[in-house]
LOSEGU-116446 format. One record per residue (C-alpha): x, y, z; residue in three letters; residue number from 1. Coordinates in nm, 2 decimals. Layout:
u | v | w | resn | resi
X | Y | Z | Ala | NUM
...
***
This chain:
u | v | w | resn | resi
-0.35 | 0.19 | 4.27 | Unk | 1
-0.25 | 0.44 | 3.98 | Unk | 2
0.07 | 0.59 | 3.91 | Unk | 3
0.08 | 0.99 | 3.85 | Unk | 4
0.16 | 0.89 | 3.49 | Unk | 5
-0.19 | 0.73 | 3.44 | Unk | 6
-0.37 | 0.97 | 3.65 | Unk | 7
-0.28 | 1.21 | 3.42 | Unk | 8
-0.35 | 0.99 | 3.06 | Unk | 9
-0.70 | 0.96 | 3.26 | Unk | 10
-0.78 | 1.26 | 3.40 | Unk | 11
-0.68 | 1.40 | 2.98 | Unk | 12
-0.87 | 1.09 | 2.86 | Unk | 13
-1.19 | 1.22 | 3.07 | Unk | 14
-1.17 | 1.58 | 3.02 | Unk | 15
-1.10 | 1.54 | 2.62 | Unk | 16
-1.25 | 1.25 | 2.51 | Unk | 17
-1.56 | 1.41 | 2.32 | Unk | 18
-1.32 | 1.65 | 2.12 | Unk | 19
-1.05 | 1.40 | 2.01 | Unk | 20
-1.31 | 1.13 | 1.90 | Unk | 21
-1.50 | 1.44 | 1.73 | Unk | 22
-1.11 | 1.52 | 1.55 | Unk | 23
-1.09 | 1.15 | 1.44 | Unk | 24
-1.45 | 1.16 | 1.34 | Unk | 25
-1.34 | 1.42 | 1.09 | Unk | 26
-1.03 | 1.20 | 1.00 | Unk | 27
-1.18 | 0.83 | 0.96 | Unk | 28
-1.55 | 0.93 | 0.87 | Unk | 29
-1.63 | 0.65 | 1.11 | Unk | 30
-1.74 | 0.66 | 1.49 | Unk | 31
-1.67 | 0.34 | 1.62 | Unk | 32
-1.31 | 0.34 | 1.43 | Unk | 33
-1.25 | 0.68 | 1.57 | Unk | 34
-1.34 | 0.54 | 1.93 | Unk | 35
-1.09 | 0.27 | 1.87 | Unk | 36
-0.82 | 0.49 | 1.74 | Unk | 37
-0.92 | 0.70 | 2.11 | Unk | 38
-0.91 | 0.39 | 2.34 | Unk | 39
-0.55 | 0.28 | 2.13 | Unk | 40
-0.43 | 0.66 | 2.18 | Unk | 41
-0.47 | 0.61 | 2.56 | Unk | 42
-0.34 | 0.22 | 2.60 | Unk | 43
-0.01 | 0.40 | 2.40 | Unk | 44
0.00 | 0.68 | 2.63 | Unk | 45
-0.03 | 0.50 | 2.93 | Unk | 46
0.32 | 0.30 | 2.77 | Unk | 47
0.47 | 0.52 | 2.59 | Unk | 48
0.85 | 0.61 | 2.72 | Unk | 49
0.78 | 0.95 | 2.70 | Unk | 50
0.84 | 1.18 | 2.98 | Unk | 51
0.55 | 1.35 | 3.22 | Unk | 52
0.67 | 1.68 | 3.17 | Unk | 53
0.49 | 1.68 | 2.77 | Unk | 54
0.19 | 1.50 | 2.86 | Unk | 55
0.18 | 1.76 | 3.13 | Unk | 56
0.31 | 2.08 | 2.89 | Unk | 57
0.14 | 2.01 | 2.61 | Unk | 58
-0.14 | 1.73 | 2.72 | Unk | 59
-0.38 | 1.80 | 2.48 | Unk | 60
-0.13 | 1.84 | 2.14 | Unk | 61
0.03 | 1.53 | 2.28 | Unk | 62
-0.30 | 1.35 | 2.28 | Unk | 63
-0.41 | 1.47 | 1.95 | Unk | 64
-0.09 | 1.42 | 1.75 | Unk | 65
-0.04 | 1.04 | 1.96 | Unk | 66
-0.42 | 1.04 | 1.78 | Unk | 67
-0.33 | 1.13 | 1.42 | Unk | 68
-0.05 | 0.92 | 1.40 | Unk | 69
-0.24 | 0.59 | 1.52 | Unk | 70
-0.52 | 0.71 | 1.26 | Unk | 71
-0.25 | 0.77 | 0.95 | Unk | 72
-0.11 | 0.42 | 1.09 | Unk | 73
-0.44 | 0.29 | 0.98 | Unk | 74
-0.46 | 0.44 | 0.67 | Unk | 75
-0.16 | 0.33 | 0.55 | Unk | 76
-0.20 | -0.06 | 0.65 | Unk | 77
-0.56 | -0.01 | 0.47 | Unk | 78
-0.40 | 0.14 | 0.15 | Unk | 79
-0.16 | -0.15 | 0.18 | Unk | 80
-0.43 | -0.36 | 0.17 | Unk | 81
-0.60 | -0.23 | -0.10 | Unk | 82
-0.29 | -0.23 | -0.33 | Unk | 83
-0.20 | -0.54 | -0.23 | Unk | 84
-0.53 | -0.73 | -0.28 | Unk | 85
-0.50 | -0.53 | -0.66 | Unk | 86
-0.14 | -0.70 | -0.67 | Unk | 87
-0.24 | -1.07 | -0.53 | Unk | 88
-0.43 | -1.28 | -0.84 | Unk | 89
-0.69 | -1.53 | -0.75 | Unk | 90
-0.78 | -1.46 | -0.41 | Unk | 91
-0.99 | -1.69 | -0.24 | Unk | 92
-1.35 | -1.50 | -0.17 | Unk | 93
-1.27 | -1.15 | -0.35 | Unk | 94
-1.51 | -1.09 | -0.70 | Unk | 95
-1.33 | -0.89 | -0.96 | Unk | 96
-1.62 | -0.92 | -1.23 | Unk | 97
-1.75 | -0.54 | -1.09 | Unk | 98
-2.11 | -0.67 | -0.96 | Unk | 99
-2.05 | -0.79 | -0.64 | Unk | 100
-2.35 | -0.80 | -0.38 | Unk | 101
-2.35 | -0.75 | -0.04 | Unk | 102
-2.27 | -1.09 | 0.07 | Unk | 103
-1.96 | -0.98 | -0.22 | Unk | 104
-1.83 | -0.66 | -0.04 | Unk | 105
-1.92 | -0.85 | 0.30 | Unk | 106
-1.65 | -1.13 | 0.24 | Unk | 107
-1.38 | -0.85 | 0.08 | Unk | 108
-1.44 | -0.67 | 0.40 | Unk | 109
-1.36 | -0.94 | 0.52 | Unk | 110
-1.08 | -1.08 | 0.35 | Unk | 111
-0.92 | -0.68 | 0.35 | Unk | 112
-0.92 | -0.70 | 0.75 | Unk | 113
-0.79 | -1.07 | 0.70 | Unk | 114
-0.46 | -0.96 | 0.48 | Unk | 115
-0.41 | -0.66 | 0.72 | Unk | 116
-0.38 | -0.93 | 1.02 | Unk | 117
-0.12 | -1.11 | 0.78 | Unk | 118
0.06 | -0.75 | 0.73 | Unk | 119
0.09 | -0.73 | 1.10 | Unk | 120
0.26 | -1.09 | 1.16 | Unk | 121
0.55 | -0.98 | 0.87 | Unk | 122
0.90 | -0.84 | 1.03 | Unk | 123
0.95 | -0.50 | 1.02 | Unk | 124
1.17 | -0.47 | 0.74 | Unk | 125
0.91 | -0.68 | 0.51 | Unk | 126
0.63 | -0.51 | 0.58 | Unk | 127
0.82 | -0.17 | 0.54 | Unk | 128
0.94 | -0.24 | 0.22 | Unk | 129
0.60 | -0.34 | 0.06 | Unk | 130
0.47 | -0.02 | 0.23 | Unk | 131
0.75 | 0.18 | 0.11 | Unk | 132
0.71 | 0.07 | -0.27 | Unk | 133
0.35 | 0.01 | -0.32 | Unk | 134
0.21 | 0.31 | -0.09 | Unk | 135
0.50 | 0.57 | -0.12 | Unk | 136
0.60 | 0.48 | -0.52 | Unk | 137
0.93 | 0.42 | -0.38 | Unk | 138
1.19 | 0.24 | -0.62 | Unk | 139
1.41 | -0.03 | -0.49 | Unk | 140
1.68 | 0.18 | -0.44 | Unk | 141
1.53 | 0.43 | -0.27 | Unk | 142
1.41 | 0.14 | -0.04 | Unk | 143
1.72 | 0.02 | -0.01 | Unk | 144
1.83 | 0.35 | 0.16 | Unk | 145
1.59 | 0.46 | 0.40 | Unk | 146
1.62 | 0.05 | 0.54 | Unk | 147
1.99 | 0.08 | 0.49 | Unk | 148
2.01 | -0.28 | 0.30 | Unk | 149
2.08 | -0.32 | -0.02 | Unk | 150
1.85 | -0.30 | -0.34 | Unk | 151
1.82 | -0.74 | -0.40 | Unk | 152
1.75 | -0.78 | 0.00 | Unk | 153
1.45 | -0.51 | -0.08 | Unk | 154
1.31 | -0.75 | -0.37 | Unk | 155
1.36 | -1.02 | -0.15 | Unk | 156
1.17 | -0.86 | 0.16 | Unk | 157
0.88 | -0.77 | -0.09 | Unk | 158
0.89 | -1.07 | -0.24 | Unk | 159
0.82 | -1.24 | 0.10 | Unk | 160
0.58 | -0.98 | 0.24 | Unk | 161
0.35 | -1.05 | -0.06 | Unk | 162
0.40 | -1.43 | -0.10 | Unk | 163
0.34 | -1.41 | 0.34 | Unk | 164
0.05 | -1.24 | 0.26 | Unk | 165
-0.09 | -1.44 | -0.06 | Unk | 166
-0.06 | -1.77 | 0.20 | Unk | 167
-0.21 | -1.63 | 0.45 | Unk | 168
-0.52 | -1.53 | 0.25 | Unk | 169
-0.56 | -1.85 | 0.03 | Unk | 170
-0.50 | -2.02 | 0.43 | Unk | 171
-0.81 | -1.83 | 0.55 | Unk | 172
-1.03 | -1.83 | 0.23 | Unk | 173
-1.03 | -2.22 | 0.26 | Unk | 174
-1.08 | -2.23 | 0.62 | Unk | 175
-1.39 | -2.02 | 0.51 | Unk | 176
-1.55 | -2.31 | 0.25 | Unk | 177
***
């Protein structure tokens, strides 16, 4: 039986689907990412904490914006990845010589969605503050404020994120051999 809460995520789910996979289209350049972005939109509406009364006001603009953010979410942790795999020497797997081949860009596909994985397993604060510094340019110290810890605790929280990170893709590159 379904609660009036995921009725309604359904009923918008059913009646919009077509236009906000279409919108994410246009965001990710990529249908089957922009039909997972649409099933994660619905799987956070159904839990999110918000009330009925904006998915009932403004269903649709609280659909698409849930949508966006989920998409820019992604963006960032791929950005991350891509800076971070510029920032991590001697990767297990990744070619740097600039003529990789298929089976090349096939393994860094590969090894990107692998360091993304290991982004997700850091704490909050970690993962933050490699985002924070290698995404946003930020400097320590303007780290240091928006986490509200000071400027050696942000060295120290990149300095694990990216040796996290390093482990966990010189642990999956050898599981790969």
């Amino acid at each position: 039986m379904t609660n009036p809460r995921q009725q309604l995520v359904f009923s918008l789910a059913k009646e919009m689907h077509a236009d906000l996979v279409r919108f994410l289209r246009g965001r990710l350049r990529d249908r089957d990412e922009a039909e997972e972005v649409a099933q994660a939109t619905y799987v956070r509406l159904l839990e999110s904490e918000a009330g009925e009364g904006d998915l009932i006001a403004n269903g649709r603009a609280y659909m698409f914006r849930t949508a966006a953010n989920i998409a820019h979410d992604r963006w960032r942790r791929r950005a991350l990845g891509n800076a971070v795999l510029v920032q991590i020497r001697d990767v297990p797997g990744i070619h740097r010589d600039g003529e990789s081949t298929p089976e090349d860009l096939f393994v860094a596909r590969s090894r990107l969605d692998d360091l993304v994985r290991a982004l997700d397993e850091l704490p909050e604060n970690c993962r933050k503050a490699l985002l924070l510094g290698r995404l946003n340019g930020l400097s320590h110290k303007e780290i240091a404020a928006r986490l509200g810890v000071s400027v050696s605790m942000v060295k120290k929280y990149q300095r694990r994120a990216l040796s996290h990170c390093h482990r966990r893709l010189y642990e999956t590159g050898q599981e790969a051999r």
